[in-house]
RODO-2510 file (C-alpha; in nm, 4 decimals, decimal comma):
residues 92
     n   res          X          Y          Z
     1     x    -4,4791    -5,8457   -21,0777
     2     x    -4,4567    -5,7066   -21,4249
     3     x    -4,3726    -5,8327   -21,7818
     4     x    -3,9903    -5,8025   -21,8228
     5     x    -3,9312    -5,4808   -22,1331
     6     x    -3,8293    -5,5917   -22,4411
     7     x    -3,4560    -5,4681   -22,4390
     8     x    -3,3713    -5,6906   -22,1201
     9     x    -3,5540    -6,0235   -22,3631
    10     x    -3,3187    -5,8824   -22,6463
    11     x    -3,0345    -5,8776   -22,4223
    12     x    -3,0947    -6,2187   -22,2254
    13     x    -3,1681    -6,3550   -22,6065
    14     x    -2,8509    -6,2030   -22,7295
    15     x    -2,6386    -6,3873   -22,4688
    16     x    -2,8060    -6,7302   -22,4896
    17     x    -2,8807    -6,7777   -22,8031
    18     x    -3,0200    -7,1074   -22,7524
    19     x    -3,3302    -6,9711   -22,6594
    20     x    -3,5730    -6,8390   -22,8921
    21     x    -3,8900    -6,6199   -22,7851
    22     x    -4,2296    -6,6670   -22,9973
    23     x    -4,4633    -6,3670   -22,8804
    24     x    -4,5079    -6,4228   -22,4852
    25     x    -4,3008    -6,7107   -22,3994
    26     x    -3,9249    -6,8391   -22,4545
    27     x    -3,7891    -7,1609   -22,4592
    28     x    -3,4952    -7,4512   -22,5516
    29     x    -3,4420    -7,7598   -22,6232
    30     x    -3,1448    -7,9554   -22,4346
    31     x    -2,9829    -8,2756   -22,5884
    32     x    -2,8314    -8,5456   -22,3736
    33     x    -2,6255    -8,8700   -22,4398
    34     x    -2,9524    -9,0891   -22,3260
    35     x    -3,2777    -9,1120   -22,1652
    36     x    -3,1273    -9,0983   -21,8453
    37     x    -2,9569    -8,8371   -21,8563
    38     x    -3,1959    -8,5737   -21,9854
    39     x    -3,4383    -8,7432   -21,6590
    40     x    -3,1833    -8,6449   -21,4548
    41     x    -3,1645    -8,3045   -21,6196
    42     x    -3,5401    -8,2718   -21,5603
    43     x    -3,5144    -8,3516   -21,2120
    44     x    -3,2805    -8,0715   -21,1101
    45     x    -3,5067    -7,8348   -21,3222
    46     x    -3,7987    -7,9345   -21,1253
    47     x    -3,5902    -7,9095   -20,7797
    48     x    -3,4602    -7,5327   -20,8919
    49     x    -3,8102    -7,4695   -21,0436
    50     x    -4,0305    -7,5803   -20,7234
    51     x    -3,7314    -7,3603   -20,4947
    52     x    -3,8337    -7,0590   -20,7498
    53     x    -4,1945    -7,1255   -20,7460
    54     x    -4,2176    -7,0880   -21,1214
    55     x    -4,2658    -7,3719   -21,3035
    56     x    -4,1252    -7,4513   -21,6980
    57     x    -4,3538    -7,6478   -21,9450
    58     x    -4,1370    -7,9544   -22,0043
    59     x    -4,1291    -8,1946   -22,3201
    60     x    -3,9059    -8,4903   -22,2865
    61     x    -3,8543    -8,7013   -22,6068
    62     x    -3,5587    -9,0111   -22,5294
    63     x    -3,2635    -8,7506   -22,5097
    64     x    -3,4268    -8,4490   -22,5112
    65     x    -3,5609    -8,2030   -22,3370
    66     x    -3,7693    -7,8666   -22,4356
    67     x    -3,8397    -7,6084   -22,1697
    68     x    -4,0973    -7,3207   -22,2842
    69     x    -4,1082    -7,0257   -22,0019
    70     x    -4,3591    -6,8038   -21,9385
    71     x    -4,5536    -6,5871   -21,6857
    72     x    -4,8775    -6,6703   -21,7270
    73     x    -5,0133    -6,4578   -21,4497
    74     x    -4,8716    -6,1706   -21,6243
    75     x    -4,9479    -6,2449   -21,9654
    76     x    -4,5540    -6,2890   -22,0949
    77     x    -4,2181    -6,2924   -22,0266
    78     x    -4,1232    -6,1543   -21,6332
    79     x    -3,7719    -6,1555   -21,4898
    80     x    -3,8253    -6,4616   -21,3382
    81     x    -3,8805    -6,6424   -21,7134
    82     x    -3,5481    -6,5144   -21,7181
    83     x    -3,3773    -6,5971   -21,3868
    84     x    -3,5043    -6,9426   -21,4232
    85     x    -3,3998    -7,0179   -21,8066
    86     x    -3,0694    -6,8817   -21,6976
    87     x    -3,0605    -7,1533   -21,4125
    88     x    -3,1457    -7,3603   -21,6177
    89     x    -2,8442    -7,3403   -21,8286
    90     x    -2,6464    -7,3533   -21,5630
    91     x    -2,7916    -7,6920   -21,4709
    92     x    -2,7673    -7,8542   -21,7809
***
C-alpha cells in the first residue's frame, strides 16, 4: 500500500467538505439528536471498519462523534482513509 497523492485528498476534500485534513490524517465530527444515537452511529462504523480492517480513532462526547483517519503503517493518508471516511458518510 502507498500514501494516497495529494490531488485525489484535494479532490475527496473538495467533495466532502466536512472533512478537514491536518498534515497526515483527516477527520469529522458527526452530530446526532442524543447519546443514543451517535452509539448507534459508532456501532455501524466499527462493523464497516472491522469488515475493512482499518480502524478510525473515535471521540464520542453525548451527541457527538469525531472520526480522525489515518494510515499509520504508511505514514498518512492511503485510499483506504478515503474509502472508509466515505463509508462513513454514507452511514451516518
Amino acid at each position: 500500500m502507498s500514501l494516497a497523492p495529494d490531488t485525489d485528498i484535494e479532490a475527496f476534500l473538495d467533495r466532502r467538505p466536512d472533512w478537514s485534513r491536518d498534515s497526515g490524517e483527516i477527520s469529522r465530527t458527526y452530530g446526532f439528536a442524543d447519546f443514543s444515537e451517535a452509539m448507534g452511529f459508532v456501532t455501524r462504523v466499527a462493523l464497516a471498519a472491522e469488515k475493512a480492517n482499518h480502524h478510525p480513532d473515535i471521540g464520542i462526547s453525548w451527541n457527538q462523534v469525531t472520526l480522525t483517519l489515518s494510515t499509520h503503517s504508511e505514514g498518512g493518508l492511503t485510499n483506504k482513509d478515503l474509502e472508509l471516511a466515505a463509508a462513513c458518510d454514507a452511514l451516518a
